[in-house]
TIBA-951073 format. One record per residue: residue in three letters; y, x, z of N, C-alpha, C in turn. Coordinates in steps of 0.05 Angstrom, whole numbers, padded with zeros to 5 digits, always signed. Example, Ala and Ser with C-alpha at 12.3 -4.5 7.8 and 13.67 -1.06 7.14 Angstrom:
% residues 2
Ala-00114+00264+00156-00090+00246+00156-00066+00264+00156Ser-00045+00257+00142-00021+00273+00143+00001+00258+00157
END
This chain:
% residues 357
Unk+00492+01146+00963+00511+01160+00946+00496+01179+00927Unk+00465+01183+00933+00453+01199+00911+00456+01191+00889Unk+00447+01164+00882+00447+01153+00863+00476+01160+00849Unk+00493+01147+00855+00513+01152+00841+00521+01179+00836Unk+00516+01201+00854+00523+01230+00854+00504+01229+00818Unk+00485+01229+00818+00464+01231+00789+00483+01216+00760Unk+00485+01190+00766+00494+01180+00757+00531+01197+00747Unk+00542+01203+00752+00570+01214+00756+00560+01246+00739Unk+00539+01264+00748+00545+01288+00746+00520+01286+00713Unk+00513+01262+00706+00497+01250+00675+00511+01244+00667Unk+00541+01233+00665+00554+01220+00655+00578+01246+00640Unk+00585+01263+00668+00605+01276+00662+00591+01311+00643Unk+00563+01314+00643+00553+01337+00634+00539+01327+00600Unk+00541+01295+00603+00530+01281+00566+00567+01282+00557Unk+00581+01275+00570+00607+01275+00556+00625+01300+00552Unk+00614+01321+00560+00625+01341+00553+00608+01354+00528Unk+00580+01359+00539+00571+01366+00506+00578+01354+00492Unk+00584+01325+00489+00596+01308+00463+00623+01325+00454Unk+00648+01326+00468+00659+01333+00469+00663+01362+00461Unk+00647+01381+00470+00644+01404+00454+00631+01406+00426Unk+00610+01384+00428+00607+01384+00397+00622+01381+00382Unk+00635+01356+00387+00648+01344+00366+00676+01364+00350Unk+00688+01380+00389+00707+01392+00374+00707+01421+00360Unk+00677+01428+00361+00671+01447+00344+00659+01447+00315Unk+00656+01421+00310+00644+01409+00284+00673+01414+00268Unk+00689+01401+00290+00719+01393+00265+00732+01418+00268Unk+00729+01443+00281+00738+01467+00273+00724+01483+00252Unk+00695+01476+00259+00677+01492+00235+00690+01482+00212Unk+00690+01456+00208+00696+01442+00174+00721+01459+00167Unk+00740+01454+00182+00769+01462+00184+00772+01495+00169Unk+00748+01509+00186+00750+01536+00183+00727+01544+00141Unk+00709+01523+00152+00691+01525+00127+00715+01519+00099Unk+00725+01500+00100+00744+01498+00080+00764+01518+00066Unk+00778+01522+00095+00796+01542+00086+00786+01573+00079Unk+00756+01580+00087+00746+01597+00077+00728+01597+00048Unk+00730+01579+00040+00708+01565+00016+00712+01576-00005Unk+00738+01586-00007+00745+01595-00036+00737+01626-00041Unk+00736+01645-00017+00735+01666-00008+00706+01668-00007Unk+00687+01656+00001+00658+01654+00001+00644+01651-00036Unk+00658+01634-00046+00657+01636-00076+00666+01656-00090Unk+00685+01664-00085+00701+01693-00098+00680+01719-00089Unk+00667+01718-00062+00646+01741-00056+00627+01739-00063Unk+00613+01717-00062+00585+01711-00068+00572+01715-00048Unk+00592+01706-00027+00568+01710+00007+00550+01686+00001Unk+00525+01700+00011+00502+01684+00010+00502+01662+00034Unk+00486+01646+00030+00490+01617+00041+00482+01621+00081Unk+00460+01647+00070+00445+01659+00102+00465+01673+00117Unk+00488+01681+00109+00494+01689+00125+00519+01675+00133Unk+00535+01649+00113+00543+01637+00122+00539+01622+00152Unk+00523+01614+00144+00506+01600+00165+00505+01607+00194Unk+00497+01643+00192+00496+01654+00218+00521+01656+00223Unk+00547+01662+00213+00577+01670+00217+00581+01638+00235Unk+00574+01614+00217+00590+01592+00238+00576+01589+00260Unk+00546+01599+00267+00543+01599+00292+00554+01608+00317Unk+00560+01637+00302+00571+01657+00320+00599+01638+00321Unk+00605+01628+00309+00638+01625+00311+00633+01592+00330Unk+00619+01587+00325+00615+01563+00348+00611+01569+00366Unk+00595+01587+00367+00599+01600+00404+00620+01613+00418Unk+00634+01616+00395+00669+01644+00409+00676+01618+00417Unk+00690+01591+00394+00702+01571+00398+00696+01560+00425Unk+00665+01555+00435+00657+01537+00456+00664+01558+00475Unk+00668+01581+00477+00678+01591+00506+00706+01585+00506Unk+00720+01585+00475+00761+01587+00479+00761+01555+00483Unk+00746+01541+00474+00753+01505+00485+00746+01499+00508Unk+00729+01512+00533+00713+01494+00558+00742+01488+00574Unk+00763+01500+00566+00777+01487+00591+00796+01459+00579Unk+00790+01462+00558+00797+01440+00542+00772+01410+00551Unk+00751+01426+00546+00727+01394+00544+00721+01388+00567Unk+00726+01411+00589+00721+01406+00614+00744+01378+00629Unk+00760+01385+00617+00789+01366+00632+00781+01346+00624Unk+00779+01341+00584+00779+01315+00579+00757+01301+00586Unk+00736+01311+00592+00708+01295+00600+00712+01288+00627Unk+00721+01297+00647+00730+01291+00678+00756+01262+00670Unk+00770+01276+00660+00793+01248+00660+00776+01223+00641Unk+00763+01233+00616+00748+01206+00604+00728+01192+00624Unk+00713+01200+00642+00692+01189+00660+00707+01183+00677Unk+00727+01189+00687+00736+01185+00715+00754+01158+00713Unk+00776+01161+00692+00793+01145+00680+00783+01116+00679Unk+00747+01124+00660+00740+01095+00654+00728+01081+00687Unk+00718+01101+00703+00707+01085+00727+00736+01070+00737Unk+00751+01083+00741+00781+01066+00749+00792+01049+00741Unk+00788+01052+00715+00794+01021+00694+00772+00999+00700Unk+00749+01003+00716+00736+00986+00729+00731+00970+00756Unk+00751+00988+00760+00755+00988+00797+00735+01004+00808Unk+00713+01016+00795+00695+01033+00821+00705+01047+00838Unk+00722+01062+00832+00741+01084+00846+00741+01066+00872Unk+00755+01042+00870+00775+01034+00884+00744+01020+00910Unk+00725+01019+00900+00704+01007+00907+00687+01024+00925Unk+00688+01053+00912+00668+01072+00928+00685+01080+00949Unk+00712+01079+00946+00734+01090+00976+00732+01070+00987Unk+00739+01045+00978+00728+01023+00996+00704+01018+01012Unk+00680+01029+01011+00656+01026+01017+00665+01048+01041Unk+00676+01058+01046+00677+01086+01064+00672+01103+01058Unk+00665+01117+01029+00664+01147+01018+00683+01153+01019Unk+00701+01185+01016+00718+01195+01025+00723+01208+00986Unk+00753+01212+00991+00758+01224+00965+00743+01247+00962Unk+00742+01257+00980+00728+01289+00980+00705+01295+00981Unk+00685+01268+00988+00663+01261+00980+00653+01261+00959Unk+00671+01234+00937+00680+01228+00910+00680+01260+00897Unk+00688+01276+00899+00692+01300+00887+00672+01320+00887Unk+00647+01318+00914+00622+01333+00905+00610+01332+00875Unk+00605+01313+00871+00584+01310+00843+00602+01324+00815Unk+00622+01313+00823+00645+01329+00796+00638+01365+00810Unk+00643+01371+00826+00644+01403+00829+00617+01413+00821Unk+00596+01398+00830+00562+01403+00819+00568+01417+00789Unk+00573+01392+00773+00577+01391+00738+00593+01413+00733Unk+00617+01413+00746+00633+01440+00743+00623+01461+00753Unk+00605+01463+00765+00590+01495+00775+00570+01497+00756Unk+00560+01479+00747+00537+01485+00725+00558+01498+00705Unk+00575+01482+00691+00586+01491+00665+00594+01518+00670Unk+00602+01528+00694+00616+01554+00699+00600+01573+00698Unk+00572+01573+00716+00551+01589+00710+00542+01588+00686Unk+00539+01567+00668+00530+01570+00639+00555+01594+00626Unk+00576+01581+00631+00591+01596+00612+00590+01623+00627Unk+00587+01628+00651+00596+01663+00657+00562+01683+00642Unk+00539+01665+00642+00520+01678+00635+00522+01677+00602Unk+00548+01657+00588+00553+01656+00552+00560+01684+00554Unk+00585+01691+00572+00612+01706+00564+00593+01727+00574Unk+00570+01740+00586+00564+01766+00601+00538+01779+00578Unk+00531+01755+00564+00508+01777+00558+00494+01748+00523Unk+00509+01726+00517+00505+01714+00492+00530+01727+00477Unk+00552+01712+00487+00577+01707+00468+00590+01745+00462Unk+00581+01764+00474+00595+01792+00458+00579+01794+00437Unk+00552+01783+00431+00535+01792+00405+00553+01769+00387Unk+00562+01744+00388+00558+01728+00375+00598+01743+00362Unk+00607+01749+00373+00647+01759+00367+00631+01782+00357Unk+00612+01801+00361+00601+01819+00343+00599+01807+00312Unk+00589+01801+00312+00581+01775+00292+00599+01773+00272Unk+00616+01760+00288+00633+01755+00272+00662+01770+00256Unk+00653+01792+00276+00680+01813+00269+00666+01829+00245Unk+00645+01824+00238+00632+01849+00228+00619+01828+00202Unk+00623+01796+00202+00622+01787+00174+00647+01789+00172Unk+00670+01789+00174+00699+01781+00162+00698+01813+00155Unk+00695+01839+00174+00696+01853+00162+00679+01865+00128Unk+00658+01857+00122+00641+01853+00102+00647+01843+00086Unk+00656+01802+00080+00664+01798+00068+00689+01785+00058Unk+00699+01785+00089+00729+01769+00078+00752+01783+00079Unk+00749+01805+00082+00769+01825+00079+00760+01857+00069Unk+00790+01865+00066+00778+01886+00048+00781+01918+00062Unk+00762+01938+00060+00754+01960+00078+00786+01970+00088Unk+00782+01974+00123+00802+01972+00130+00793+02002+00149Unk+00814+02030+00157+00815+02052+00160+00825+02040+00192Unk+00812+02056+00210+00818+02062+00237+00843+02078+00234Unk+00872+02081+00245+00883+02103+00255+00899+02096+00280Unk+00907+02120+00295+00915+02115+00323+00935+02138+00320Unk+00953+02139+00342+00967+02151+00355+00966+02158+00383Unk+00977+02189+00391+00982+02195+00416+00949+02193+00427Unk+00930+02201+00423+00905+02203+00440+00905+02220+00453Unk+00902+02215+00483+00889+02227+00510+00866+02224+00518Unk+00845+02243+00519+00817+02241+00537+00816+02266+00550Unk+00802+02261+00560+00778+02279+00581+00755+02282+00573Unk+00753+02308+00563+00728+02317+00550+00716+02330+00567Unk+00724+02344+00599+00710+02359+00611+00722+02360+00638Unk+00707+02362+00660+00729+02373+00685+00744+02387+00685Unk+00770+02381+00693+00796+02403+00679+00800+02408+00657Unk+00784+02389+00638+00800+02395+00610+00809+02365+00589Unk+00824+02372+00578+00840+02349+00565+00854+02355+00535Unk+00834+02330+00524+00846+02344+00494+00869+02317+00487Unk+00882+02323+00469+00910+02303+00463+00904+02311+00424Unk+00905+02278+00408+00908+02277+00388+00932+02265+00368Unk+00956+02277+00359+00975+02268+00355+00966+02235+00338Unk+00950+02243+00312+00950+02218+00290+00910+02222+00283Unk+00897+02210+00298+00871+02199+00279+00868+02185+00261Unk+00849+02188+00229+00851+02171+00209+00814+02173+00204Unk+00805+02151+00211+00778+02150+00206+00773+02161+00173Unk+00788+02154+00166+00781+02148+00127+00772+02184+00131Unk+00777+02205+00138+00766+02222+00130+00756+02241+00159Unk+00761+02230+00185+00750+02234+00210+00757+02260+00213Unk+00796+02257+00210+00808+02280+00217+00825+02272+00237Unk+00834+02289+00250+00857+02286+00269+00886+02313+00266Unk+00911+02315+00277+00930+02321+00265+00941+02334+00294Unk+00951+02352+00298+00967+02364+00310+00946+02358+00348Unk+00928+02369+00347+00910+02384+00364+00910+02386+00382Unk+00905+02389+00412+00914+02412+00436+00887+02405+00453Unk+00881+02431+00472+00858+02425+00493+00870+02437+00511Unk+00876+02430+00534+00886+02446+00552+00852+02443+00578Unk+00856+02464+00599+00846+02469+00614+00864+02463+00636Unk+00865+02447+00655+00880+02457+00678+00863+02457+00700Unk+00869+02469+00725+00857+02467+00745+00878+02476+00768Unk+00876+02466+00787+00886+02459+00803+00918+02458+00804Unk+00921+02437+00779+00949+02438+00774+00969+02452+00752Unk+00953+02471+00746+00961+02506+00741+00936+02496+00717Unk+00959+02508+00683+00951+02511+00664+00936+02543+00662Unk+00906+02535+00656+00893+02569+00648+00895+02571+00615Unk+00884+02546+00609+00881+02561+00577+00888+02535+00561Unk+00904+02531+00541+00910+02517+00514+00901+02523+00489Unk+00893+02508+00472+00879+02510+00448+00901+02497+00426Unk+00913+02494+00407+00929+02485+00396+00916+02490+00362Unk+00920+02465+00356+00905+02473+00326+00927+02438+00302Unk+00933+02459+00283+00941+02436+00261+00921+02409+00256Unk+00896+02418+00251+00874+02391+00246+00853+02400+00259Unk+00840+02376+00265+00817+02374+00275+00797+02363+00261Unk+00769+02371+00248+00758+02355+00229+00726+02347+00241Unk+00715+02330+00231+00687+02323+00241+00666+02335+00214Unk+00660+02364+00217+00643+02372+00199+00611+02350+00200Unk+00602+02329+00182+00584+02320+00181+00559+02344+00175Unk+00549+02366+00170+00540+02384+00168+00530+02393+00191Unk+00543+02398+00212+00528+02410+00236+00537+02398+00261Unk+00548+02364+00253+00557+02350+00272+00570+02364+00296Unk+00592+02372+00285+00607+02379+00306+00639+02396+00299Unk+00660+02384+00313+00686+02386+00298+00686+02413+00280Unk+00707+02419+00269+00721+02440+00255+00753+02436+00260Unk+00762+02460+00277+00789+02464+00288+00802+02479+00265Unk+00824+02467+00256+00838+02492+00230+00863+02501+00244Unk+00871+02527+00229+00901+02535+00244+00905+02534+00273Unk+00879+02553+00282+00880+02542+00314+00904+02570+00326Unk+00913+02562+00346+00920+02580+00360+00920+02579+00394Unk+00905+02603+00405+00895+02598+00440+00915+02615+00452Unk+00923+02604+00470+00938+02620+00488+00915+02610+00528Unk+00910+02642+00531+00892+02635+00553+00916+02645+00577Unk+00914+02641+00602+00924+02654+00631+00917+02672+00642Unk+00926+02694+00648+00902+02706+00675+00919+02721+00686Unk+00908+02731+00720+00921+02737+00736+00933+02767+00725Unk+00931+02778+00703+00943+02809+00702+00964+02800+00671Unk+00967+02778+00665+00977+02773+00637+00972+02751+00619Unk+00985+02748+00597+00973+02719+00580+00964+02742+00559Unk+00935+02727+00540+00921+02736+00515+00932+02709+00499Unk+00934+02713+00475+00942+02696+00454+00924+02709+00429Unk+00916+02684+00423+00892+02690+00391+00901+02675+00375Unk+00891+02685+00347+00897+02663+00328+00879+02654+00300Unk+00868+02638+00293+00848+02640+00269+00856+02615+00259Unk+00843+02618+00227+00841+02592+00207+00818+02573+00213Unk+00792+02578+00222+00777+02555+00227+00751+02566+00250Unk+00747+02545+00265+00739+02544+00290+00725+02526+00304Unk+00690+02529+00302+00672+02506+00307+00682+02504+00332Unk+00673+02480+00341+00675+02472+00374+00663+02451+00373Unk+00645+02442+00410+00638+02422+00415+00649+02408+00436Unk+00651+02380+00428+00663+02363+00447+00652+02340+00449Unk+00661+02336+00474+00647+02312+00489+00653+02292+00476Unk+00667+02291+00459+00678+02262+00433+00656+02265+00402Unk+00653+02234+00396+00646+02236+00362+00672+02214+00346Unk+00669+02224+00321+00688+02203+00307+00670+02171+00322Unk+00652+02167+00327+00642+02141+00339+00672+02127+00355Unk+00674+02148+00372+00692+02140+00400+00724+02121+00384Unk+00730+02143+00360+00745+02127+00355+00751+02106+00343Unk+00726+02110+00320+00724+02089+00297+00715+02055+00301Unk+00728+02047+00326+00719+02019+00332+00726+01996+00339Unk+00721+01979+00323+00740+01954+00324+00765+01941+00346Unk+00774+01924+00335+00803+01928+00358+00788+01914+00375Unk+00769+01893+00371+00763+01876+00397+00736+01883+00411Unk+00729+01916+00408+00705+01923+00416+00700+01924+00454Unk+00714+01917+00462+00719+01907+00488+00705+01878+00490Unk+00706+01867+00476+00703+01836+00469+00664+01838+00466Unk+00654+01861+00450+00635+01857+00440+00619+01872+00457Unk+00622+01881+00480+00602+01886+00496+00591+01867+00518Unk+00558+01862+00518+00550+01859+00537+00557+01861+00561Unk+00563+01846+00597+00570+01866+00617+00559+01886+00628Unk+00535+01893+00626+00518+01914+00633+00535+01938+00616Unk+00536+01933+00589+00549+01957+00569+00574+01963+00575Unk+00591+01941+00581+00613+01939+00588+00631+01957+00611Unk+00604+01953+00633+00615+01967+00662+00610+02002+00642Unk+00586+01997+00637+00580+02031+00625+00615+02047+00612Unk+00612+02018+00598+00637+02034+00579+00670+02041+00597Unk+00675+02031+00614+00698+02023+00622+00691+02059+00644Unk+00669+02062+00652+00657+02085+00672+00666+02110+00648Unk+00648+02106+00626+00663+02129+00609+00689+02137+00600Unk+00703+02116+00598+00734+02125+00593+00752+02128+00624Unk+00740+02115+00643+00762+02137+00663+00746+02160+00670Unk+00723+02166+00661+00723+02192+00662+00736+02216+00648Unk+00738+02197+00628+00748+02214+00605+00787+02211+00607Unk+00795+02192+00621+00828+02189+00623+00840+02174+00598Unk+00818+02164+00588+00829+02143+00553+00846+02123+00565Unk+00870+02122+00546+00883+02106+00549+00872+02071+00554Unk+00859+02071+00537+00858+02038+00526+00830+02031+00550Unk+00833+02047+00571+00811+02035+00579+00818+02008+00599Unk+00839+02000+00606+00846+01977+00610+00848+01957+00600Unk+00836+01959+00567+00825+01937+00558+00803+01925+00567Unk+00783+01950+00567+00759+01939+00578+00759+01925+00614Unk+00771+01936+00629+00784+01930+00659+00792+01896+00652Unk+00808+01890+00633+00809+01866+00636+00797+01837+00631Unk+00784+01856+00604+00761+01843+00592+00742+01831+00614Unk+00723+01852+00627+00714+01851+00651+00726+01833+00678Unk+00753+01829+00680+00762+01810+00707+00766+01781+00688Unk+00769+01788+00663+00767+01758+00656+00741+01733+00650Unk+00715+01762+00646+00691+01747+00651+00690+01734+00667Unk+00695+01742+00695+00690+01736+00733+00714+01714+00732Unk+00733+01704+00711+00756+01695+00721+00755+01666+00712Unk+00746+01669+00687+00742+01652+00667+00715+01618+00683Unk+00701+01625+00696+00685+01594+00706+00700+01589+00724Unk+00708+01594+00743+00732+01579+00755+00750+01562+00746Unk+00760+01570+00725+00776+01552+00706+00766+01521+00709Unk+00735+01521+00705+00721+01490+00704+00727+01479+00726Unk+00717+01490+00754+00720+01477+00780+00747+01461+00775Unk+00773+01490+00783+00802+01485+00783+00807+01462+00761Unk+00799+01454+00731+00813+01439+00729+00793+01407+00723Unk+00766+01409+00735+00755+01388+00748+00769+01376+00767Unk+00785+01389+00786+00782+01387+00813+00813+01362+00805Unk+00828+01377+00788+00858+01367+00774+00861+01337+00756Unk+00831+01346+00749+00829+01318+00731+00824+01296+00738Unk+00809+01307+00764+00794+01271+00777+00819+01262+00790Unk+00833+01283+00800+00864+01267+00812+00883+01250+00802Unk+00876+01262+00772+00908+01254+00750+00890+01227+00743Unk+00861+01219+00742+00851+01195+00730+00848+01177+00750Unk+00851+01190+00779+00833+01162+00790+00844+01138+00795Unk+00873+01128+00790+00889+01108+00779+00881+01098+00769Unk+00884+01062+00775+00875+01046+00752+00903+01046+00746Unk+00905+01041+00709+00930+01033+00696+00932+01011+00680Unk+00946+01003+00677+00943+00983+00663+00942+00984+00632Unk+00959+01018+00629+00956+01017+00605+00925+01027+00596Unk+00910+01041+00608+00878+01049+00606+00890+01070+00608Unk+00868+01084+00593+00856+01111+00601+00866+01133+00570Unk+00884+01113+00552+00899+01131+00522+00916+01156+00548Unk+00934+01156+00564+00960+01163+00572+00948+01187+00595Unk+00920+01184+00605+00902+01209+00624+00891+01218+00607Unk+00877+01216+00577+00863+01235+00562+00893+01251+00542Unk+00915+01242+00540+00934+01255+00527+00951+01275+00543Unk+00948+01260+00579+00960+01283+00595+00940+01305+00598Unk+00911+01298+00595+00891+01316+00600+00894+01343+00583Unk+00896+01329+00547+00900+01355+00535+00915+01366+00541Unk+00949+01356+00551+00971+01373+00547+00967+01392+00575Unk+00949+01393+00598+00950+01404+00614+00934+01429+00610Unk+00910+01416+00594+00890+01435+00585+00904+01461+00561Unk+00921+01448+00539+00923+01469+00523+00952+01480+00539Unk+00968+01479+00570+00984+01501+00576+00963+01514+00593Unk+00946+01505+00606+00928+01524+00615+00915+01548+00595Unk+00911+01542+00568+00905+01563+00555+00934+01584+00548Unk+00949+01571+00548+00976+01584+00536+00983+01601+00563Unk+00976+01588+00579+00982+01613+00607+00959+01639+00611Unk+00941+01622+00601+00923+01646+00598+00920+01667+00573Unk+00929+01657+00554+00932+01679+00535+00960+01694+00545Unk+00982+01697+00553+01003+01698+00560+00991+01723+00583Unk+00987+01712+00607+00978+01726+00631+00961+01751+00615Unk+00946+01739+00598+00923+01764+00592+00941+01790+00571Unk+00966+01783+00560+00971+01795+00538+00992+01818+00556Unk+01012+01800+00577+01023+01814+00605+01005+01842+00609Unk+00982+01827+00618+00969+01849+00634+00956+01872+00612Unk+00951+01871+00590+00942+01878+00572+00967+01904+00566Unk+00985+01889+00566+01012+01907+00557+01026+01926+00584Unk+01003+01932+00601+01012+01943+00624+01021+01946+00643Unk+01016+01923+00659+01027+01908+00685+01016+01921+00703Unk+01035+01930+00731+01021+01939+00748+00991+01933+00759Unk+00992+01900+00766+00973+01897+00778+00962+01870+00757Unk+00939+01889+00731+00923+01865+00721+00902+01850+00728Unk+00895+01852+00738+00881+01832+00764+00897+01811+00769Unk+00914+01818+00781+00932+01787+00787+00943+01775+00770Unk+00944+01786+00741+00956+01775+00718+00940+01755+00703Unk+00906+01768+00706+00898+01751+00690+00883+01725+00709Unk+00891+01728+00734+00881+01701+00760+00914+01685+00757Unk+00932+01693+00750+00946+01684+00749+00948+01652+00746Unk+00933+01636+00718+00925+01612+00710+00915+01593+00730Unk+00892+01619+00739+00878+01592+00765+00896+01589+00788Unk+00908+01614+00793+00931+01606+00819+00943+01586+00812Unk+00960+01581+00805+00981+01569+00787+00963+01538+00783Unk+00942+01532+00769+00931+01504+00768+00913+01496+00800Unk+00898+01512+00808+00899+01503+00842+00918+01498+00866Unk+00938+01510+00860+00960+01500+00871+00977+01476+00869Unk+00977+01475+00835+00980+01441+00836+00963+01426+00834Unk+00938+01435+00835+00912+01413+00845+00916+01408+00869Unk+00926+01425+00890+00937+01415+00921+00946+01399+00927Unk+00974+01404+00911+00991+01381+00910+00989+01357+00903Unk+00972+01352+00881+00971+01327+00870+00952+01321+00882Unk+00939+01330+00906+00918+01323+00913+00933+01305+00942Unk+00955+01308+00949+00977+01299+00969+00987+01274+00959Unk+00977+01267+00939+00991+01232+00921+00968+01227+00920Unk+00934+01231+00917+00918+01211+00916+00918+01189+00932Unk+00908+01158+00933+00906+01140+00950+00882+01147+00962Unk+00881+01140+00988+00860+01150+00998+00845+01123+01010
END
C-alpha cells in the first residue's frame, strides 16, 4: 500500500497546486483588467504593480484552499473510480479508512502550509495590499470613530465621544479614575488634541472634579498638557489591521487592548481563533470529498467536481457568515467561528454511513 499511499498523496498535492494556480491566474487577469484603467490614470509604476498581484495572490490562495482542496480530492478520487481502482483496492482487503490515510497525509501538509501562510507570510502580503490601494487606487481617506473606551492606567479610563485623524483631535473628553468601584476623580474636557511639538496631548476646556473624604474640589482651565498611555498611532489604523499582523504581533496586540478595555479588541480574538481554525478546513473537507467521489458513475466525474464546488463555496459562505456573527458580538466567538467545521464533519459522518464498503 506504500506505493500507492505515494502515488495518491503525488497525485492529489500536483493537482491542487494546478488548481490553485490556475484559479489565481484567472482572478489576477480578472482583477488586472478591471484595474487597468486606474493604473493608467495614476501612473503606478509597473514595480509595484507587480508586487500588489503577488500579495494579492497570496490573500486569494488562503480565501480559495477550501475551494482547491475539495476539487482536487473529488478530481483524483472521482477519476480512480471511473476506473474501478476504488472498487479494486477495497476489493484487495484495504479498508475505506485505510483508503483515507494518504488523502489526510496531503491534507495535513496543505493545512500546516497554510497555518504557517496565515501566521507569519500572508499578514505582510494583506499589508501589501491595503496600503497599495490605499496609495494608488483610492483617494486619501480620514480615520474617524465613535464612542472610544480605553484603559490608559490602573483605575483609570478615558472615553472619546468622536476621533478624526485628519487633524488628531478628539471631541467631548473624560478620564475618570475609579477604584474600588467608587469614582475619585473625573477629568472632562471639550477637545482633546495631539500637540506634534512635545508629543503629547493638549486638553482644551478642561474641567476636574476630584473626591475626597472631607469634600469635592472642582477646577477649571482653557488648556492642559497631559500624558497618556495612547498616541494618535492607536487610532489611526486601518480597518483590517487585525488582518495584518503577524501571530507573534498579534497575541502582543490583542494583550494590549484588554489591558487597556478597547472595544474592538475582539477583532483581533477572532482573527487569532480563525488562524488555528482555518487548516482544519483541508482535513474536514478531504475527508467529505473522497466520500462524495468514490462512486463509479456513469455519468463521470462532470456531476462530483460541480457538487464539489457547490459544497466548497457554502463552506465559505458559512464561514464568512459565522465570522461576521461573531464579529458583531456573539456571546461565545469561538464557537462561531468553528462553527463551519462542526457543521461539515458532521456531515462527513454521515455520508461516511452510505460509503460501500
Amino acid at each position: 500500500m506504500k506505493i500507492l499511499d505515494k502515488l495518491i498523496i503525488k497525485d492529489f498535492l500536483k493537482t491542487y497546486f494546478f488548481v490553485v494556480l490556475m484559479l489565481i491566474l484567472i482572478v489576477l487577469v480578472l482583477d488586472f483588467t478591471e484595474k487597468n484603467d486606474a493604473f493608467i490614470r495614476n501612473k503606478v509604476p509597473a514595480k509595484d504593480i507587480l508586487i500588489y498581484l503577488g500579495n494579492y495572490g497570496l490573500y486569494l490562495n488562503n480565501l480559495l484552499t477550501p475551494i482547491t482542496v475539495f476539487i482536487s480530492v473529488i478530481f483524483i478520487t472521482s477519476k480512480m473510480a471511473g476506473r474501478t481502482e476504488i472498487i479494486a483496492i477495497l476489493s484487495s482487503g484495504v479498508s475505506f479508512v485505510r483508503l483515507l490515510v494518504p488523502y489526510f497525509i496531503g491534507a495535513s501538509m496543505i493545512g500546516i502550509a497554510a497555518f504557517l501562510l496565515n501566521g507569519w507570510v500572508l499578514p505582510g502580503a494583506t499589508a501589501g495590499v491595503t496600503e497599495f490601494k490605499s496609495r494608488w487606487m483610492e483617494e486619501s481617506k480620514f480615520y474617524t470613530e465613535n464612542n472610544i473606551h480605553i484603559k490608559v492606567a490602573p483605575d483609570v479610563y478615558a472615553y472619546i465621544s468622536r476621533y478624526y485623524s485628519s487633524g488628531n483631535t478628539g471631541y467631548n473628553f473624560t478620564l475618570e479614575q475609579i477604584r474600588d468601584g467608587q469614582l475619585m476623580a473625573k477629568l472632562s474636557a471639550d477637545r482633546i488634541v495631539w500637540d506634534t511639538a512635545i508629543n503629547s496631548w493638549s486638553i482644551k476646556n478642561w474641567r476636574l472634579r476630584e473626591l475626597h473624604d472631607w469634600g469635592e474640589e472642582y477646577t477649571v482651565g482653557e488648556s492642559l498638557d497631559t500624558l497618556l498611555s495612547i498616541t494618535p498611532n492607536d487610532f489611526d489604523l486601518p480597518v483590517n489591521h487585525h488582518e495584518t499582523l503577524k501571530l507573534p504581533d498579534l497575541n502582543r496586540q490583542i494583550k494590549i487592548l484588554e489591558d487597556r478595555g478597547a472595544d474592538n479588541v475582539n477583532y483581533y480574538r477572532i482573527e487569532k481563533y480563525v488562524r488555528f481554525m482555518s487548516p482544519f478546513a483541508a482535513v474536514i473537507l478531504t475527508f467529505i470529498g473522497v466520500i462524495v467521489s468514490s462512486r463509479k458513475t456513469r455519468g463521470g466525474s462532470g456531476f462530483q467536481i460541480a457538487l464539489g464546488f457547490l459544497l466548497a463555496f457554502i463552506y465559505i459562505l458559512m464561514f464568512l457568515l459565522s465570522r461576521t456573527f461573531a464579529e458583531a458580538g456573539t456571546a461565545y466567538p469561538l464557537l462561531s467561528v468553528w462553527i463551519p467545521n462542526i457543521v461539515f464533519a458532521i456531515t462527513g459522518l454521515v455520508l461516511y454511513k452510505t460509503v460501500p464498503r
